[in-house]
PyMOL commands that place a pseudoatom at each C-alpha (Angstrom):
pseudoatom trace, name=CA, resn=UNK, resi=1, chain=A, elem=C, hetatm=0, pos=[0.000, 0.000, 0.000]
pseudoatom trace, name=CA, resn=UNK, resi=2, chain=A, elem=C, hetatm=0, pos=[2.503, 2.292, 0.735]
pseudoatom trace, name=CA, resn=UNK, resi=3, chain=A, elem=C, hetatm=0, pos=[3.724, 2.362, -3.308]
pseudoatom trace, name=CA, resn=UNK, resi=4, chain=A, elem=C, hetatm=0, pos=[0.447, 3.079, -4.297]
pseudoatom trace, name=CA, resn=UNK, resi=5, chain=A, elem=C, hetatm=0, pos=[0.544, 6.140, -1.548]
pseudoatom trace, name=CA, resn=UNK, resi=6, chain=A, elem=C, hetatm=0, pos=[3.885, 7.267, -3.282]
pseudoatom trace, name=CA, resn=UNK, resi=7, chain=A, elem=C, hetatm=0, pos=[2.784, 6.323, -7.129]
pseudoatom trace, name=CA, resn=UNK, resi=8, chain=A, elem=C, hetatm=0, pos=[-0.163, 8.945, -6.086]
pseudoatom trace, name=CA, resn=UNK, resi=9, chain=A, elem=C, hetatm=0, pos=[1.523, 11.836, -4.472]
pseudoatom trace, name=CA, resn=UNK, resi=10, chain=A, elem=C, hetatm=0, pos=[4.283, 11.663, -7.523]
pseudoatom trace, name=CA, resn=UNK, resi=11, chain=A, elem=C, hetatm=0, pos=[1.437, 11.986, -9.561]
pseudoatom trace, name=CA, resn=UNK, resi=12, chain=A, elem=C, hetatm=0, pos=[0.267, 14.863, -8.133]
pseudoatom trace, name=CA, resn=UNK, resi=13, chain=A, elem=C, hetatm=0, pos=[3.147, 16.477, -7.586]
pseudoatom trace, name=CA, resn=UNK, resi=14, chain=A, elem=C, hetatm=0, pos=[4.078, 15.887, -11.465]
pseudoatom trace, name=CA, resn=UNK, resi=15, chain=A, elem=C, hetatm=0, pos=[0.924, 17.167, -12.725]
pseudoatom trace, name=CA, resn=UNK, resi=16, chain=A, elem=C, hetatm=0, pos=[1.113, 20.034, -10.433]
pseudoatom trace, name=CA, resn=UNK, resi=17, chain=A, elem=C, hetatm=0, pos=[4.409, 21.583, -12.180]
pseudoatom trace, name=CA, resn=UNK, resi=18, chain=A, elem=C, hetatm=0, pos=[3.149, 20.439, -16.068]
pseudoatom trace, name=CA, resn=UNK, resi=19, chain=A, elem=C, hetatm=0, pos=[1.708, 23.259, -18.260]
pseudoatom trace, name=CA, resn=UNK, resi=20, chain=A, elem=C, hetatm=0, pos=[-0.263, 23.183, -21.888]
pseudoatom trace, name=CA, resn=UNK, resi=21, chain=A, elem=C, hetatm=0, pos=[0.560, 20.169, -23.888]
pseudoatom trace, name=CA, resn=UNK, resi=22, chain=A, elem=C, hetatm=0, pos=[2.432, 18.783, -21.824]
pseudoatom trace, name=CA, resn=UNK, resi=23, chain=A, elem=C, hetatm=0, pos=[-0.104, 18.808, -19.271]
pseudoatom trace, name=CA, resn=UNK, resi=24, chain=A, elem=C, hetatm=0, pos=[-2.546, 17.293, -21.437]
pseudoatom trace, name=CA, resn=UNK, resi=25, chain=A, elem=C, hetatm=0, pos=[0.382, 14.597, -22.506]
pseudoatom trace, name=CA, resn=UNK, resi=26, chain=A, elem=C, hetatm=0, pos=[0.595, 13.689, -19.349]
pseudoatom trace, name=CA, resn=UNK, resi=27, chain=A, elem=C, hetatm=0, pos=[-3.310, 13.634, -18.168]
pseudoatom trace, name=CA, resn=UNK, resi=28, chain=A, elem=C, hetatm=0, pos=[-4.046, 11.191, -20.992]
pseudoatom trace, name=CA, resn=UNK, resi=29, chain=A, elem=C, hetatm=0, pos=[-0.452, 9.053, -21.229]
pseudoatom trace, name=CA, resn=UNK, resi=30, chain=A, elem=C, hetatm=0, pos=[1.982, 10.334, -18.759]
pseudoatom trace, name=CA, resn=UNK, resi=31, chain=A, elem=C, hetatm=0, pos=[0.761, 8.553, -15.545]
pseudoatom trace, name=CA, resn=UNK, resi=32, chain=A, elem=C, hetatm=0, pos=[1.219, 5.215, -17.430]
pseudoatom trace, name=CA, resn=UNK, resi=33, chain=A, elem=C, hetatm=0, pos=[4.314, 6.109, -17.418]
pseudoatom trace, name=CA, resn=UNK, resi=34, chain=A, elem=C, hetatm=0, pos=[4.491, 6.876, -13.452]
pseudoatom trace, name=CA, resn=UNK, resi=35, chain=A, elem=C, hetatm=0, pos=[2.715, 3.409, -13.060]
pseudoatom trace, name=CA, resn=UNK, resi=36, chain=A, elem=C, hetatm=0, pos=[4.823, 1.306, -15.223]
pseudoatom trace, name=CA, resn=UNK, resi=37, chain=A, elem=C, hetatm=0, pos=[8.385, 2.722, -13.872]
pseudoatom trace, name=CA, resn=UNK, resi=38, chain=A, elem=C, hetatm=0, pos=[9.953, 3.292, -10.600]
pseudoatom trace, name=CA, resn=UNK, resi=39, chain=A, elem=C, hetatm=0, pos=[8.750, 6.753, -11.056]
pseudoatom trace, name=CA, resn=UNK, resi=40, chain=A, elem=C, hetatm=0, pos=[11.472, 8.895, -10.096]
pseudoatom trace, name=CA, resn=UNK, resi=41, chain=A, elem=C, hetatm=0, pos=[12.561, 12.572, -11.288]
pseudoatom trace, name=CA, resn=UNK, resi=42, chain=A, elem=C, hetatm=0, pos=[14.880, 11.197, -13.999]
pseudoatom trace, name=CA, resn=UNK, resi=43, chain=A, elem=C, hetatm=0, pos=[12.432, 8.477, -15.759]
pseudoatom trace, name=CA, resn=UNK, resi=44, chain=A, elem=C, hetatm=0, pos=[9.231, 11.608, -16.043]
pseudoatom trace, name=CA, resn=UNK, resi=45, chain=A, elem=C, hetatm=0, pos=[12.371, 13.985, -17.286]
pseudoatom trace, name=CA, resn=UNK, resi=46, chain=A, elem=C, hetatm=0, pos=[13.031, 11.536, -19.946]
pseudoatom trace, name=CA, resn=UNK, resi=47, chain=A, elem=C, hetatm=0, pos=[9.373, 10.586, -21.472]
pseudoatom trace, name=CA, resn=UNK, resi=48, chain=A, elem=C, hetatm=0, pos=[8.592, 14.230, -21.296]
pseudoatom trace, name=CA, resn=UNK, resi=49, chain=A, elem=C, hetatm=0, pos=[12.393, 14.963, -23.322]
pseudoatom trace, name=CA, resn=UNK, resi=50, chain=A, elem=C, hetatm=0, pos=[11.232, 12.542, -25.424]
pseudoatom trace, name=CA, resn=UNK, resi=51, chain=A, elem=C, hetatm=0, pos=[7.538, 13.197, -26.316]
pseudoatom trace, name=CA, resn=UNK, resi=52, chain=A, elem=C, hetatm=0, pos=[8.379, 17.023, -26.236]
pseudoatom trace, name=CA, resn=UNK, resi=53, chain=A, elem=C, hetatm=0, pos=[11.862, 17.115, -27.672]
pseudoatom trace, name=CA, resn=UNK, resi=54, chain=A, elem=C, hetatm=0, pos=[13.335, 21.162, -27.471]
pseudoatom trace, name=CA, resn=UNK, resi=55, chain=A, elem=C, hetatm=0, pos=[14.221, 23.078, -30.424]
pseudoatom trace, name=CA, resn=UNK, resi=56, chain=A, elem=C, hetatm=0, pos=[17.571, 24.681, -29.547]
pseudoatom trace, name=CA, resn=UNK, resi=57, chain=A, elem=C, hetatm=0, pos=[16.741, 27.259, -32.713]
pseudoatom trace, name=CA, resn=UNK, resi=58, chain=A, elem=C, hetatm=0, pos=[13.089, 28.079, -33.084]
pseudoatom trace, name=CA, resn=UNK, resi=59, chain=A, elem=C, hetatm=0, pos=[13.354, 31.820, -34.004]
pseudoatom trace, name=CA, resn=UNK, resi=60, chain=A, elem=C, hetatm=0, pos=[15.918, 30.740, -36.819]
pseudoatom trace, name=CA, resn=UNK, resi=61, chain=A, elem=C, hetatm=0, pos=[13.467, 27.818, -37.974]
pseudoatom trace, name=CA, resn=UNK, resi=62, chain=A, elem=C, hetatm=0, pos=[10.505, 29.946, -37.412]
pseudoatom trace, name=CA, resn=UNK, resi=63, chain=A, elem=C, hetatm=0, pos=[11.892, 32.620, -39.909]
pseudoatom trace, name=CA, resn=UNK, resi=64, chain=A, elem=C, hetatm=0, pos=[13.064, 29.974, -42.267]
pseudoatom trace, name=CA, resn=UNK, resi=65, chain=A, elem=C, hetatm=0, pos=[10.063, 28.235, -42.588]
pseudoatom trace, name=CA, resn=UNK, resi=66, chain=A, elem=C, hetatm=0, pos=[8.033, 31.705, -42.501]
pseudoatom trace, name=CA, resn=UNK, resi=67, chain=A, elem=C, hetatm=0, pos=[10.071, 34.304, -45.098]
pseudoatom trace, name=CA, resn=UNK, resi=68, chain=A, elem=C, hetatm=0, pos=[11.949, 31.635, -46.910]
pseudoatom trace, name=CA, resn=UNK, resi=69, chain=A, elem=C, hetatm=0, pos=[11.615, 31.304, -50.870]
pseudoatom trace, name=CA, resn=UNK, resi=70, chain=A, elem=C, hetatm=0, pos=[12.343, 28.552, -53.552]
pseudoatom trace, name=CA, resn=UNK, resi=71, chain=A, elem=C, hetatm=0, pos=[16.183, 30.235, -54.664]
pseudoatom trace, name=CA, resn=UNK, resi=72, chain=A, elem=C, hetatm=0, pos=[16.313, 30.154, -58.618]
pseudoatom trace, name=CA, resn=UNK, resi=73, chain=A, elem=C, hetatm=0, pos=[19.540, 27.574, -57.986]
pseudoatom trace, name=CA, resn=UNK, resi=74, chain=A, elem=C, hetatm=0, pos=[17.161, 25.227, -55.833]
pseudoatom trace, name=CA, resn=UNK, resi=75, chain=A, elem=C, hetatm=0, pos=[15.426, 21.964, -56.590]
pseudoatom trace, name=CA, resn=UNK, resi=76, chain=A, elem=C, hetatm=0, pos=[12.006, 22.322, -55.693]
pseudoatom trace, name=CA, resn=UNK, resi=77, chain=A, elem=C, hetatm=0, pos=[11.592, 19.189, -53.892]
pseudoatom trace, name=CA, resn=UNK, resi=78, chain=A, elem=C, hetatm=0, pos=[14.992, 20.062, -51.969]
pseudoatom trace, name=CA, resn=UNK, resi=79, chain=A, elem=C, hetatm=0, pos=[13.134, 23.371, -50.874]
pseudoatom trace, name=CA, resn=UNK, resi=80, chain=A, elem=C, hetatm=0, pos=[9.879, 21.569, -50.389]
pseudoatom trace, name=CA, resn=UNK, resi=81, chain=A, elem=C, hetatm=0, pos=[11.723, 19.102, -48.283]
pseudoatom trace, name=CA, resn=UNK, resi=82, chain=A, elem=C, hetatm=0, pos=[13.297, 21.693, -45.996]
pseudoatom trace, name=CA, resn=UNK, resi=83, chain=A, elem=C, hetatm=0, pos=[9.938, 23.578, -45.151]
pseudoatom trace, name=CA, resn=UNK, resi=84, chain=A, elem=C, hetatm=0, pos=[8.307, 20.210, -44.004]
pseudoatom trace, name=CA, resn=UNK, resi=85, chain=A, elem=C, hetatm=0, pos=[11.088, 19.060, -42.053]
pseudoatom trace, name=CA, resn=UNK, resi=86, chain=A, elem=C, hetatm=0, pos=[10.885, 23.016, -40.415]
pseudoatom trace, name=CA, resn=UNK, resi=87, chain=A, elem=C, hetatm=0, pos=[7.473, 22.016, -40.004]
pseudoatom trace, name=CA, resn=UNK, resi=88, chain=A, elem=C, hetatm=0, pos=[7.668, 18.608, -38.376]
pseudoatom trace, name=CA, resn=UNK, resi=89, chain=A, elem=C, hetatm=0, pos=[10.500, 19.687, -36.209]
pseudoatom trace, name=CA, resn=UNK, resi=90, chain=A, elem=C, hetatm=0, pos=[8.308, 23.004, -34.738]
pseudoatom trace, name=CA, resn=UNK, resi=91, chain=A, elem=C, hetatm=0, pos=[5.219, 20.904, -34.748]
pseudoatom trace, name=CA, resn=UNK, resi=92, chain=A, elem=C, hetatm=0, pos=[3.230, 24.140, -36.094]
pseudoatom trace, name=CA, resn=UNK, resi=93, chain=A, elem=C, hetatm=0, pos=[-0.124, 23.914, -35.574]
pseudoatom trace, name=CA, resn=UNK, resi=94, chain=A, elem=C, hetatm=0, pos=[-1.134, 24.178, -38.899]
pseudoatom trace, name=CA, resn=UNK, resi=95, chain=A, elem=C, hetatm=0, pos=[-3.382, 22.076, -41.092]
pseudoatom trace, name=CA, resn=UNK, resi=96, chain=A, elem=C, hetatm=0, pos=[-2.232, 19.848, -44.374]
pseudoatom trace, name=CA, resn=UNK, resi=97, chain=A, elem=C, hetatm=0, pos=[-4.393, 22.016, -46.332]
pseudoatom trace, name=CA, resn=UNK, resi=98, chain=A, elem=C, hetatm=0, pos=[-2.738, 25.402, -44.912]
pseudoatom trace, name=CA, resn=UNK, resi=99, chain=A, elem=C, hetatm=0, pos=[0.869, 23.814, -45.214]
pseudoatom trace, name=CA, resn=UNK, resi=100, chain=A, elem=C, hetatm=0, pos=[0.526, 22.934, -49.222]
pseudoatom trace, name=CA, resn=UNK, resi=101, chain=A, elem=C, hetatm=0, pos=[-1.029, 26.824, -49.697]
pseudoatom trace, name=CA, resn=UNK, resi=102, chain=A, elem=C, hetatm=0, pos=[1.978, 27.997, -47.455]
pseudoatom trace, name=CA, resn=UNK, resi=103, chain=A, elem=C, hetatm=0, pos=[4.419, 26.175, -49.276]
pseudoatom trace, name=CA, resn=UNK, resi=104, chain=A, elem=C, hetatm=0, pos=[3.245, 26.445, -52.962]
pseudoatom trace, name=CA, resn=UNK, resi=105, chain=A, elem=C, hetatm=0, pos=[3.347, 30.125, -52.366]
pseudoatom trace, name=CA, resn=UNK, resi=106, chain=A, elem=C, hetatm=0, pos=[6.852, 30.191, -51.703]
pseudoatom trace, name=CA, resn=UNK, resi=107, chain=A, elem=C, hetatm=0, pos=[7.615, 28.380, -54.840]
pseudoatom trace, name=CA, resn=UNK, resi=108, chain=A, elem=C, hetatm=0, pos=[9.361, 29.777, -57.899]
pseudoatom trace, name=CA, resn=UNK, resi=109, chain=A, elem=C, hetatm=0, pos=[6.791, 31.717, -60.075]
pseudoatom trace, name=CA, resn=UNK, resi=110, chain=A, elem=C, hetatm=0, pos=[6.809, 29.180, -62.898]
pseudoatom trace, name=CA, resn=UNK, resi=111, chain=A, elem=C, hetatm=0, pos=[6.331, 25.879, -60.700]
pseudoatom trace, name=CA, resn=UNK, resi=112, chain=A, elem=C, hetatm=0, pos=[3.688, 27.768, -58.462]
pseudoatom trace, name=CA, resn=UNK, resi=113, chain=A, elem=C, hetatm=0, pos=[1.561, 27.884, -61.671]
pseudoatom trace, name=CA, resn=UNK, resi=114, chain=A, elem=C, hetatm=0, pos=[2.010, 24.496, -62.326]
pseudoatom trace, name=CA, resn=UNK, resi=115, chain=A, elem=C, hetatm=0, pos=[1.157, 23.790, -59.034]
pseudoatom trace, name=CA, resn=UNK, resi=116, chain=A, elem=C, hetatm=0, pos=[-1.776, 25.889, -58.229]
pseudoatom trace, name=CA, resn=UNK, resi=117, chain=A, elem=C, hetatm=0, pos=[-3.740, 24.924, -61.394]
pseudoatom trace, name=CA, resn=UNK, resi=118, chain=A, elem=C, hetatm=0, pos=[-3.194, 20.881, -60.146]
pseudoatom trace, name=CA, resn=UNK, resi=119, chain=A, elem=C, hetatm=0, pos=[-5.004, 21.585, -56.442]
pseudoatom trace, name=CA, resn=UNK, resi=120, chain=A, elem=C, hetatm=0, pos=[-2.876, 18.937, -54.598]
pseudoatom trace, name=CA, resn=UNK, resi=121, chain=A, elem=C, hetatm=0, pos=[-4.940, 17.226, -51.980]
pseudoatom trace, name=CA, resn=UNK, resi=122, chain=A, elem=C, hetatm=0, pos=[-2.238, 16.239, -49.528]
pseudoatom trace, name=CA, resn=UNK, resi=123, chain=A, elem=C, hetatm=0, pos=[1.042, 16.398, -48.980]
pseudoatom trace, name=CA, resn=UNK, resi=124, chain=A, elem=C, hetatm=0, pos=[2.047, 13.090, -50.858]
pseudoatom trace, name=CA, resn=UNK, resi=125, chain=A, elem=C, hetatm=0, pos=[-0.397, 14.579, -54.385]
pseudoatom trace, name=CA, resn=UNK, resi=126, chain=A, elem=C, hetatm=0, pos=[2.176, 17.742, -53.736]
pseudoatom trace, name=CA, resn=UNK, resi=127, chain=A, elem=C, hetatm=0, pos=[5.287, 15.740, -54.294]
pseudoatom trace, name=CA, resn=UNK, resi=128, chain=A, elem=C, hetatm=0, pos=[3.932, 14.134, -57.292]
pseudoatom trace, name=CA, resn=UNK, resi=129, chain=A, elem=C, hetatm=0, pos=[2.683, 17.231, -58.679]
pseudoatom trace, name=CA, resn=UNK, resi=130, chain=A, elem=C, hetatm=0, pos=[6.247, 18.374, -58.636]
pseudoatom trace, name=CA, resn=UNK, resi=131, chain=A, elem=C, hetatm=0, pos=[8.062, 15.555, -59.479]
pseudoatom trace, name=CA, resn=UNK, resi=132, chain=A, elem=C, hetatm=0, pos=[5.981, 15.185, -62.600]
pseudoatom trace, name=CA, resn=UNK, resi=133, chain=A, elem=C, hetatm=0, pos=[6.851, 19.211, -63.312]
pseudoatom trace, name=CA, resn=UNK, resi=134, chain=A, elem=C, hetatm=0, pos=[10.833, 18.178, -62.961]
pseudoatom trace, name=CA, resn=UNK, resi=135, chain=A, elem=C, hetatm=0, pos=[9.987, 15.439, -65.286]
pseudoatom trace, name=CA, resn=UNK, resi=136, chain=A, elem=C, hetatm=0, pos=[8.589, 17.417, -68.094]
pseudoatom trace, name=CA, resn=UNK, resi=137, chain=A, elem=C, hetatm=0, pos=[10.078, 20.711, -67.500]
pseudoatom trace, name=CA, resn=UNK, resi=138, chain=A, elem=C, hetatm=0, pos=[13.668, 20.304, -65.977]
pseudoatom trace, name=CA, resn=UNK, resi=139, chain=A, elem=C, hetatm=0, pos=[15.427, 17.413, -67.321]
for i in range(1, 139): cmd.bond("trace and resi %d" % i, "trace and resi %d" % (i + 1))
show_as sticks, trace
zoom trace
């Protein structure tokens, strides 16, 4: 009995000092991981490192992903590549649908036409959208 005493006011005292997402991380999953460990400091410190891993740069990503445009000299998968990995990495809170618009409109001038006039659905119809533009138009 006494465990369950010290499982409960770890708990508490864990939720207590959570904000945000990861307070909601830990409401729905995080006491699992209080139950299933010998739920000290170090093993919460780690599942919340790795569920909510920091971003050492976010202003420089943020202003990448944000004011960045395809360069003339740049693939446009490379660049389309680097703004979802920005993406992933900042976990923006942004739908699929508002990613492909922000994207597309950072494309070179030509391509975006291309694009545009194709509506890609998701993410994946994006990449074959431009692939099939490389494949007529660049090689």
């Amino acid at each position: 009995m006494a465990t369950g005493s010290i499982l409960t006011q770890n708990y508490s005292r864990s939720q207590s000092h959570l904000k945000g997402r990861a307070l909601d991380w830990f409401e729905v999953l995080g006491y699992r991981v209080i139950e299933d460990k010998a739920t000290d400091y170090a093993h919460l410190k780690k599942a919340l490192s790795e569920q909510f891993p920091v971003v050492r740069n976010r202003s420089e990503l943020e202003t990448r992903f944000y004011s960045s445009s395809q360069r003339r000299d740049q693939q446009p998968s490379d660049f389309i590549y680097e703004l979802l990995k920005i993406h992933k990495v900042l976990k923006l809170e942004m739908s699929e649908e508002k990613l492909i618009d922000h994207v597309v409109s950072r494309l070179e001038p030509q391509i975006l036409d291309y694009v545009e006039v194709r509506h890609p659905q998701n993410t994946a119809n994006f990449l074959q959208i431009v692939d099939k533009y490389k494949e007529r138009f660049m090689n």
